[in-house]
Structure formats: structure tokens, C-alpha cells
Biopython code that builds the backbone (N, CA, C, O; Angstrom):
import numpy as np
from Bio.PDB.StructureBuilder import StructureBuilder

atoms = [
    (1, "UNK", "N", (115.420, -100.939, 166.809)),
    (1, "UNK", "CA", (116.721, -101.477, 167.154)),
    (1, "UNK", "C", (117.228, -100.763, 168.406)),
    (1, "UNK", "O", (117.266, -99.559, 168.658)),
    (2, "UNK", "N", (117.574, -101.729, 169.059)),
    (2, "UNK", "CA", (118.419, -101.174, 170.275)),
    (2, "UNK", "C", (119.755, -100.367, 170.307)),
    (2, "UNK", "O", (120.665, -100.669, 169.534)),
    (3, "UNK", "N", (119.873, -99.365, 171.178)),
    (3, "UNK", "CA", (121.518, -99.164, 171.496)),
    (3, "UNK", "C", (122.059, -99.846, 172.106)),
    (3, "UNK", "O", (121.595, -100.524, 173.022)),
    (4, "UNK", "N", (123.762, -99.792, 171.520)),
    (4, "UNK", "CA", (124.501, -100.909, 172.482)),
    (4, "UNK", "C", (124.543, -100.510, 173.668)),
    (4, "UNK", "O", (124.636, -101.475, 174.426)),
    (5, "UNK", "N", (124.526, -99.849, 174.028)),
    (5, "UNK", "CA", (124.390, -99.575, 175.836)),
    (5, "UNK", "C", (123.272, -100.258, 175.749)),
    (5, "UNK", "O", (123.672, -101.408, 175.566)),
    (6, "UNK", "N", (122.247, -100.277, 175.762)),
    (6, "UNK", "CA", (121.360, -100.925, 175.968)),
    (6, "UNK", "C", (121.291, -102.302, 175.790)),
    (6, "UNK", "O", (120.517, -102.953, 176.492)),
    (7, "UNK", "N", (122.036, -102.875, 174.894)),
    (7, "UNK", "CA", (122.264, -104.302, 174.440)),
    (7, "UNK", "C", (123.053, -104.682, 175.488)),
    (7, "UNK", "O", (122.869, -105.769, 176.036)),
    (8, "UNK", "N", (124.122, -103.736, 175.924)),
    (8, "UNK", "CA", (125.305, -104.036, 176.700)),
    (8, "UNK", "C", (124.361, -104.234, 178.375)),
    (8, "UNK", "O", (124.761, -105.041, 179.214)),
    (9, "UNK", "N", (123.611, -103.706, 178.513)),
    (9, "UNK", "CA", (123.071, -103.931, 180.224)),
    (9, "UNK", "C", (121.733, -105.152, 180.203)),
    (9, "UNK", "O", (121.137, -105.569, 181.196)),
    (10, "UNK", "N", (121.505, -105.542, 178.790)),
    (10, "UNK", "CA", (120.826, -106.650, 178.442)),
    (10, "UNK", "C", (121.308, -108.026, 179.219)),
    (10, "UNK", "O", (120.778, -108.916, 179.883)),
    (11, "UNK", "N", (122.958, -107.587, 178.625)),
    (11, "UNK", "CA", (123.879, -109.023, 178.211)),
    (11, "UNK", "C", (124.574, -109.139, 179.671)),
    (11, "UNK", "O", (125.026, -110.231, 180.015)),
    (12, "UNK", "N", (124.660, -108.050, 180.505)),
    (12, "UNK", "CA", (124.759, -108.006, 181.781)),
    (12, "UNK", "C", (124.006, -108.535, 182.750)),
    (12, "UNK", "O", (124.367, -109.522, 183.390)),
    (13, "UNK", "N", (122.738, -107.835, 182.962)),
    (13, "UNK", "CA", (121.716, -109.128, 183.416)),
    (13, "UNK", "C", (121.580, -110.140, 183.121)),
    (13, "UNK", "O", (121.469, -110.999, 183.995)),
    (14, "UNK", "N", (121.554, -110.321, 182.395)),
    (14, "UNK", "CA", (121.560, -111.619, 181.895)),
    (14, "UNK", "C", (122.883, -112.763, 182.346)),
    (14, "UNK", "O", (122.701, -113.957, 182.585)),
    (15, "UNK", "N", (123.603, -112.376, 182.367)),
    (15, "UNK", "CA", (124.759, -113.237, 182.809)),
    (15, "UNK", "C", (125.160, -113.001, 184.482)),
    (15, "UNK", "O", (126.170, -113.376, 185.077)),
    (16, "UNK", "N", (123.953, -112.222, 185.003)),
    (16, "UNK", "CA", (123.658, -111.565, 186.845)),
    (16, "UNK", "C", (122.495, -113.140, 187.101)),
    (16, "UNK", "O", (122.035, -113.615, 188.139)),
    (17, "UNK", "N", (122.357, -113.544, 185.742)),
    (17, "UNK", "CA", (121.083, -114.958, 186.006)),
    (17, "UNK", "C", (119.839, -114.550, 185.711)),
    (17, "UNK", "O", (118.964, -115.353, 185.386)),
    (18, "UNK", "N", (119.658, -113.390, 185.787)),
    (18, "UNK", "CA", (117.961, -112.582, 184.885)),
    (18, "UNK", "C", (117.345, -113.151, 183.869)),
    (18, "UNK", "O", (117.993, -113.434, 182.862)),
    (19, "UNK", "N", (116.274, -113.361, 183.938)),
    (19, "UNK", "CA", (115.460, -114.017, 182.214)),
    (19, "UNK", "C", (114.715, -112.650, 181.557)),
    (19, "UNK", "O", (114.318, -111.666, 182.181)),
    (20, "UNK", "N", (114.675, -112.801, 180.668)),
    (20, "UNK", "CA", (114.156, -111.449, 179.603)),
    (20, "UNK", "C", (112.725, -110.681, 180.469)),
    (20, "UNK", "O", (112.490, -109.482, 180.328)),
    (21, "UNK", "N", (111.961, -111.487, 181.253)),
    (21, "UNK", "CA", (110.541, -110.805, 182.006)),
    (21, "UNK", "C", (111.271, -109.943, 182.953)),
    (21, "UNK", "O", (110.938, -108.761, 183.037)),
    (22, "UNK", "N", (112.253, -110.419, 183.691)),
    (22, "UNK", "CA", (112.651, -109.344, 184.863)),
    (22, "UNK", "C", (113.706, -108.066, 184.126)),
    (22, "UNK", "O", (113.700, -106.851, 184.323)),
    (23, "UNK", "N", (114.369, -108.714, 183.434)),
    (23, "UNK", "CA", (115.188, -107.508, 182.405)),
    (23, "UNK", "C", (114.668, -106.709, 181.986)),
    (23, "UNK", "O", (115.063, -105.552, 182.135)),
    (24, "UNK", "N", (113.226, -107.118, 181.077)),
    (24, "UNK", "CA", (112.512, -106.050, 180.768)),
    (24, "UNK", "C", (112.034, -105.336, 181.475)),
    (24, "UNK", "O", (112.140, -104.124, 181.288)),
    (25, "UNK", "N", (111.298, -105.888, 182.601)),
    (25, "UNK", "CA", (110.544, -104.894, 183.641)),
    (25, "UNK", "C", (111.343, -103.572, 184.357)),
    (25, "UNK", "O", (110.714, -102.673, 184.915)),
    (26, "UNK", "N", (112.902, -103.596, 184.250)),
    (26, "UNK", "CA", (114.206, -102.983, 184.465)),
    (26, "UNK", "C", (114.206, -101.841, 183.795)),
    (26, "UNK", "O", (114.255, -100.698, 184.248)),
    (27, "UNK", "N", (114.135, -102.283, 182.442)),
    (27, "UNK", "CA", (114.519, -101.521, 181.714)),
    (27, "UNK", "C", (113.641, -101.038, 180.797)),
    (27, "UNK", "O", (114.060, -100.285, 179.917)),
    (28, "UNK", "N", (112.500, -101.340, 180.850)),
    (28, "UNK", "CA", (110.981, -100.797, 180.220)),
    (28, "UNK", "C", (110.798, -101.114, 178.597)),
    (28, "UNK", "O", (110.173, -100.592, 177.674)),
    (29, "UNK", "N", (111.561, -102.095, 178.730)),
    (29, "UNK", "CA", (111.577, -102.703, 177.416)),
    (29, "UNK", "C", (110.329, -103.906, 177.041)),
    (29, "UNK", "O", (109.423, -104.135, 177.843)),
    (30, "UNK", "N", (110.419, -104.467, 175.987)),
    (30, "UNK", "CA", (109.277, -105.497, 175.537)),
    (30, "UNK", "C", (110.242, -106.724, 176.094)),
    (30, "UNK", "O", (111.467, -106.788, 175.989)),
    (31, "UNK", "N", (109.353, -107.673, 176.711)),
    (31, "UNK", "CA", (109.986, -108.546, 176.971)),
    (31, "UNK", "C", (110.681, -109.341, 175.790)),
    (31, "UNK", "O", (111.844, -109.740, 175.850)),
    (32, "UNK", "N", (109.629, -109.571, 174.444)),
    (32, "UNK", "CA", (110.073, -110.013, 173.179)),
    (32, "UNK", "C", (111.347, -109.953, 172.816)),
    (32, "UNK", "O", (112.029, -110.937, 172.529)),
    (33, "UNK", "N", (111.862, -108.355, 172.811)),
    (33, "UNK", "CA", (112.910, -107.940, 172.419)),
    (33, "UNK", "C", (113.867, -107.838, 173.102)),
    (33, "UNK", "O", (114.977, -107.622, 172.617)),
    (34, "UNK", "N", (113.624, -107.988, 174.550)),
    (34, "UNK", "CA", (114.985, -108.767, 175.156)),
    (34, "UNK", "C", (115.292, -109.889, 174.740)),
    (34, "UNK", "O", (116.483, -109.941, 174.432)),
    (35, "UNK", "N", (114.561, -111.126, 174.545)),
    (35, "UNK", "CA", (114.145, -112.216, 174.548)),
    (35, "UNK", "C", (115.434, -112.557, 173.359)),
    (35, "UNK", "O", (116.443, -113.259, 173.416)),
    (36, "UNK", "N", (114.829, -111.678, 172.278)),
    (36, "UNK", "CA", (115.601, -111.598, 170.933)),
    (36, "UNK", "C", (117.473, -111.351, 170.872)),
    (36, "UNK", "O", (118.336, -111.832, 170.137)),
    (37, "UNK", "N", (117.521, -110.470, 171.911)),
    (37, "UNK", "CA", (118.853, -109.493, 171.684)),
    (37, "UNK", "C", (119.404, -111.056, 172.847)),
    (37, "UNK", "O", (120.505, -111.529, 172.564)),
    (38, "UNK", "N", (118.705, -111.651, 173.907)),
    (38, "UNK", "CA", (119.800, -112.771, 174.954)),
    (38, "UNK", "C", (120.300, -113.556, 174.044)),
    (38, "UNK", "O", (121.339, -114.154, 174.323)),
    (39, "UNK", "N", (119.793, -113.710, 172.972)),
    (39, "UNK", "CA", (119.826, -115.259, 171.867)),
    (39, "UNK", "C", (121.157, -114.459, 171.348)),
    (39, "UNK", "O", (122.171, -115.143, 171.205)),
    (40, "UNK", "N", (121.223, -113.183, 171.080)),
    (40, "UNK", "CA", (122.677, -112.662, 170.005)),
    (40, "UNK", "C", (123.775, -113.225, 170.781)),
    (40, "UNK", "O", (124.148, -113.102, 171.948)),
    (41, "UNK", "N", (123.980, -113.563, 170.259)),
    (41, "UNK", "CA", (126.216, -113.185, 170.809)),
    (41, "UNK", "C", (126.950, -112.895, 170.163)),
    (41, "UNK", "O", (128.041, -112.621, 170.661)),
    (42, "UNK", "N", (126.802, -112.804, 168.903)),
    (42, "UNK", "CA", (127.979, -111.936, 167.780)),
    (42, "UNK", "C", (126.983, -110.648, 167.556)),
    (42, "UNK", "O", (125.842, -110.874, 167.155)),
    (43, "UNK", "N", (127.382, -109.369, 167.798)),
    (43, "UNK", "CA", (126.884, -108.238, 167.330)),
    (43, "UNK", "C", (127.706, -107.508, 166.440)),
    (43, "UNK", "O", (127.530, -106.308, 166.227)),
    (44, "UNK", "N", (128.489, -108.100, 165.976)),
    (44, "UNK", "CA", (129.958, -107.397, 165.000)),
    (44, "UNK", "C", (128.648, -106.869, 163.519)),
    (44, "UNK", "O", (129.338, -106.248, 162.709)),
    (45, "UNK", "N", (127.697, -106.905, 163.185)),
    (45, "UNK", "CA", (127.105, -106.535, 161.901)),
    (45, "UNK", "C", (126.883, -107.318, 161.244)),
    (45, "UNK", "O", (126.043, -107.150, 160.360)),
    (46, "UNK", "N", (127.664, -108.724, 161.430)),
    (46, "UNK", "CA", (127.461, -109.405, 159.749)),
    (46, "UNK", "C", (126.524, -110.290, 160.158)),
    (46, "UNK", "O", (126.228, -111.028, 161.097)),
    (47, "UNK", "N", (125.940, -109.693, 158.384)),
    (47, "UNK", "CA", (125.003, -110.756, 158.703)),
    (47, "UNK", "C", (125.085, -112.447, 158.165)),
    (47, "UNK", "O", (125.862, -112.993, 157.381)),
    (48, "UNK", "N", (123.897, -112.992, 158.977)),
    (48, "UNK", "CA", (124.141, -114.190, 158.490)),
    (48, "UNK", "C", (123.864, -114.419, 156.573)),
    (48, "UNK", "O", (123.241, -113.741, 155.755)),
    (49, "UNK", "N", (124.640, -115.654, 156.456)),
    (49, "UNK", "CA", (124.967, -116.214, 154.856)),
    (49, "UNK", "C", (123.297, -116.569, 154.940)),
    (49, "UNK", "O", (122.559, -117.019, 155.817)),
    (50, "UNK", "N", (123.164, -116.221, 153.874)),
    (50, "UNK", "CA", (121.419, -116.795, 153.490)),
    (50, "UNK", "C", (121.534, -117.603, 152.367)),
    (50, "UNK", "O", (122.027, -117.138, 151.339)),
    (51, "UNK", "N", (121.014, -119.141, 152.443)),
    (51, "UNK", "CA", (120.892, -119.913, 151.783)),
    (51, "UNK", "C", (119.471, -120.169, 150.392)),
    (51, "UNK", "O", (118.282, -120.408, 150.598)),
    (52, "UNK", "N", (119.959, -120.055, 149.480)),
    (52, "UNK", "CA", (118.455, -119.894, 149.053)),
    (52, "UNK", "C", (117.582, -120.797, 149.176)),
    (52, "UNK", "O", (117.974, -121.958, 149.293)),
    (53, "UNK", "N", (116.199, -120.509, 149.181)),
    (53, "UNK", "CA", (114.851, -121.082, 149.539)),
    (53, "UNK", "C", (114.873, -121.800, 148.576)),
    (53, "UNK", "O", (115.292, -121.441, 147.475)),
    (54, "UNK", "N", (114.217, -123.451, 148.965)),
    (54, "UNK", "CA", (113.632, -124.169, 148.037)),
    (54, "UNK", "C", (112.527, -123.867, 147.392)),
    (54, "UNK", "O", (111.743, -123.261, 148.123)),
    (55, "UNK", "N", (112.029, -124.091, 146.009)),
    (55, "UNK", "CA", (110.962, -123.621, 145.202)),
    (55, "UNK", "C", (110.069, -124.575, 145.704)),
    (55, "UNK", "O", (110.453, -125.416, 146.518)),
    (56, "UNK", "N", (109.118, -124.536, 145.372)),
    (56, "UNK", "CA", (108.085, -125.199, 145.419)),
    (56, "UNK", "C", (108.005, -126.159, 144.170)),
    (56, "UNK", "O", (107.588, -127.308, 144.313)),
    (57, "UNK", "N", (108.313, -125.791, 143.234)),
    (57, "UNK", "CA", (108.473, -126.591, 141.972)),
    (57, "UNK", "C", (110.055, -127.440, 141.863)),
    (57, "UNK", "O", (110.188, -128.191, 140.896)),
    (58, "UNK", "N", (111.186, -127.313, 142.821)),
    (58, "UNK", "CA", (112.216, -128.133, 142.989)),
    (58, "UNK", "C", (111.989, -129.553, 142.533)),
    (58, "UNK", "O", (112.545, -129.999, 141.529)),
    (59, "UNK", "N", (110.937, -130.447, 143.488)),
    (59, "UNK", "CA", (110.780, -131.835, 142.836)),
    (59, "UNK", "C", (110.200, -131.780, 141.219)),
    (59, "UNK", "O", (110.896, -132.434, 140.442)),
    (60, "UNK", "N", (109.285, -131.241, 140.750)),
    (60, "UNK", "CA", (108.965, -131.058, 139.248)),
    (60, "UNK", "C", (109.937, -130.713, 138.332)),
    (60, "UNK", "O", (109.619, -131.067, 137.197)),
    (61, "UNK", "N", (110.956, -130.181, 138.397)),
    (61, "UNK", "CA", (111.738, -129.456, 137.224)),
    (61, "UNK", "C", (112.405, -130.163, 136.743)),
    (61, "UNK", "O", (112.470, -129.917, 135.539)),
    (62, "UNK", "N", (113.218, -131.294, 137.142)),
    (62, "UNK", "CA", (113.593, -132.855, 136.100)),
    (62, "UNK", "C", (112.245, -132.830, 135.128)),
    (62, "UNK", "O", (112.358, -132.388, 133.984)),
    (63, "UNK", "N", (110.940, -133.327, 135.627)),
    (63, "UNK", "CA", (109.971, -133.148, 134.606)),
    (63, "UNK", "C", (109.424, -132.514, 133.612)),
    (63, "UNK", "O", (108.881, -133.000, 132.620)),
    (64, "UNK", "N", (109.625, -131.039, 133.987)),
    (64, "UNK", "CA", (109.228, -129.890, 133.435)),
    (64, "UNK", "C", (110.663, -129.724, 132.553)),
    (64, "UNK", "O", (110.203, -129.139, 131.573)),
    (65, "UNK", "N", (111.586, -129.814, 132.377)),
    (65, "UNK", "CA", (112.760, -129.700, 131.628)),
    (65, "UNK", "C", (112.263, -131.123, 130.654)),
    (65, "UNK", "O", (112.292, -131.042, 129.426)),
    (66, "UNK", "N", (111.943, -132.033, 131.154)),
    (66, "UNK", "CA", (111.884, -133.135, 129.735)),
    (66, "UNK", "C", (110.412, -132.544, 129.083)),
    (66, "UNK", "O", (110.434, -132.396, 127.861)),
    (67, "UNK", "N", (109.464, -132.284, 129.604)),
    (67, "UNK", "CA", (108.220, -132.169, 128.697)),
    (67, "UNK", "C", (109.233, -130.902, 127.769)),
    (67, "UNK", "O", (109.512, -131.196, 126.607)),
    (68, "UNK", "N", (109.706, -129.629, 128.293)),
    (68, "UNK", "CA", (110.327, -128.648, 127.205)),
    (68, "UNK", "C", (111.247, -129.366, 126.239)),
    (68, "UNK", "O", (111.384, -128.983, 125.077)),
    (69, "UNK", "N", (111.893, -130.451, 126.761)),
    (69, "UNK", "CA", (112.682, -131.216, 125.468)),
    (69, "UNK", "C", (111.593, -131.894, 124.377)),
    (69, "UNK", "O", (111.565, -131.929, 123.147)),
    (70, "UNK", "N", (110.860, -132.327, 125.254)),
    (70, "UNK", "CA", (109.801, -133.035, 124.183)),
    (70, "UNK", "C", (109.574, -132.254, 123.109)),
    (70, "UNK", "O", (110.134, -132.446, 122.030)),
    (71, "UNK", "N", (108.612, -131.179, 123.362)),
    (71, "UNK", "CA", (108.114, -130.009, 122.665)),
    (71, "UNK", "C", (109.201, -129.033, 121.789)),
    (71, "UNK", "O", (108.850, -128.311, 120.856)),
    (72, "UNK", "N", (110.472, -129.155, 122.247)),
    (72, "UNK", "CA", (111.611, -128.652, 121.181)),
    (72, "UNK", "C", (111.733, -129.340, 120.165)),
    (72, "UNK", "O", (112.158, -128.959, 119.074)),
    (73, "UNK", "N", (111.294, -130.609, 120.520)),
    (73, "UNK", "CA", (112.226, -131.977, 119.425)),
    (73, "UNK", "C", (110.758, -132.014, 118.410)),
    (73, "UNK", "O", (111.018, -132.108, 117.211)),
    (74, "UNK", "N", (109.117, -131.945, 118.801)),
    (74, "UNK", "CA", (108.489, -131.646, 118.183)),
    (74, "UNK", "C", (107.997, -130.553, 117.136)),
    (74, "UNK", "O", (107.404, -130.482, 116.059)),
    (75, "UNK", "N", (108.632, -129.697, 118.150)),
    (75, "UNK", "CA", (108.057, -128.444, 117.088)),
    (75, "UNK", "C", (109.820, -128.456, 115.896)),
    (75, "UNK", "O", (109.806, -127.742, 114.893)),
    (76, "UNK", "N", (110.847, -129.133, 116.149)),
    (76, "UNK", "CA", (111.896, -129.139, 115.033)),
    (76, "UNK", "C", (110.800, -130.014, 113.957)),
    (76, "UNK", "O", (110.229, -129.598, 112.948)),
    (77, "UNK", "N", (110.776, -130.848, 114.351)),
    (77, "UNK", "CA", (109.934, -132.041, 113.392)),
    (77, "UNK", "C", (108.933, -131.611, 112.391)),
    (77, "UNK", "O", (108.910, -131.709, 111.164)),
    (78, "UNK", "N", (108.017, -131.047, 113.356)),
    (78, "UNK", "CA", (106.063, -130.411, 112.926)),
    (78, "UNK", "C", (106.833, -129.361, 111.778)),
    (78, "UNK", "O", (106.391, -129.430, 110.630)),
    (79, "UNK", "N", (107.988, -128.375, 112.051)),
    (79, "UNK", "CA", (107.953, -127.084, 111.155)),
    (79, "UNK", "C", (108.294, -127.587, 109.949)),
    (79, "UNK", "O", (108.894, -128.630, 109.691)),
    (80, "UNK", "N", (107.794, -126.629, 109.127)),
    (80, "UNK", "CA", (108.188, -127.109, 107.426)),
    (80, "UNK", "C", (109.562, -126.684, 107.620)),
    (80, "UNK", "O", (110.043, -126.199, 108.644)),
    (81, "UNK", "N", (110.318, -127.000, 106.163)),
    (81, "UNK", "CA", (112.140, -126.865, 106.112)),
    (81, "UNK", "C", (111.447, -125.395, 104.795)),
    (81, "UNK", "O", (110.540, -125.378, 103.963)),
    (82, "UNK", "N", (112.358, -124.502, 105.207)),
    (82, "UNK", "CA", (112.068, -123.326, 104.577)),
    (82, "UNK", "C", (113.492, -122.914, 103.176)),
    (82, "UNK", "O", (113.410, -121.891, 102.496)),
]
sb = StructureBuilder()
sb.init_structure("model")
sb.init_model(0)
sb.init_chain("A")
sb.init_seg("    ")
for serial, (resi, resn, name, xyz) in enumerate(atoms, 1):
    if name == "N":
        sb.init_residue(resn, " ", resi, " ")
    sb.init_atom(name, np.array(xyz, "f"), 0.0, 1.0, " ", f" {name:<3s}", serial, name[0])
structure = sb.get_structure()
């Protein structure tokens, strides 16, 4: 992670018209990670809201919830009454 001075003479060149290859070469940085820090413009900390990931099983689970109903309503049936 960068220092903000360093973020701060990023966001400077950059708005001098610089693209992240000549910034970096400046400042002996990876071009990547200039690349990364031009895209920021809120640096206040927060982070972004993370949405949760779809499962892989999302479309199946209507299904998979009725076969478990099935098999509840069977095994009430199949057990002896005690």
C-alpha cells in the first residue's frame, strides 16, 4: 500500500495529463499500481458494500427444498407410530 503523499503526487500527475507508464517511470513505482490508485477517487477508508456471491446451486434450491419436502412427508409416513 501506498502513502498518501505518494497517492497525493499520483493524483497530481495525473490531472498534469500523465498516464500511469510515465508516472511510474517518475516515481519508480509499478506501473500496475499506479494504474490502480488513478481509478480511486474516494480514499476516505470505506470500504465498498459487498454484495453476496451467487451460489452455484441458486437455480437448484426451489428443487432441492421440494425433494427435502418429499423425503420429510415420507419418512412421517414409512415410520411406525410408537
Amino acid at each position: 500500500m501506498l502513502r498518501m503523499n505518494q497517492i497525493d503526487r499520483i493524483k497530481d500527475l495525473q490531472h498534469r495529463g500523465l498516464g500511469p507508464q510515465e508516472i511510474a517511470g517518475r516515481l519508480n513505482l509499478d506501473r500496475k499500481t499506479v494504474a490502480k490508485y488513478m481509478k480511486v477517487e474516494d480514499f476516505s477508508g470505506r470500504s465498498r458494500e459487498k454484495r453476496p456471491k451467487e451460489s452455484k446451486l441458486d437455480p437448484w434450491k426451489p428443487k432441492i427444498d421440494e425433494w427435502l419436502e418429499q423425503d420429510r412427508i415420507r419418512t412421517e409416513i414409512v415410520q411406525p407410530l410408537r
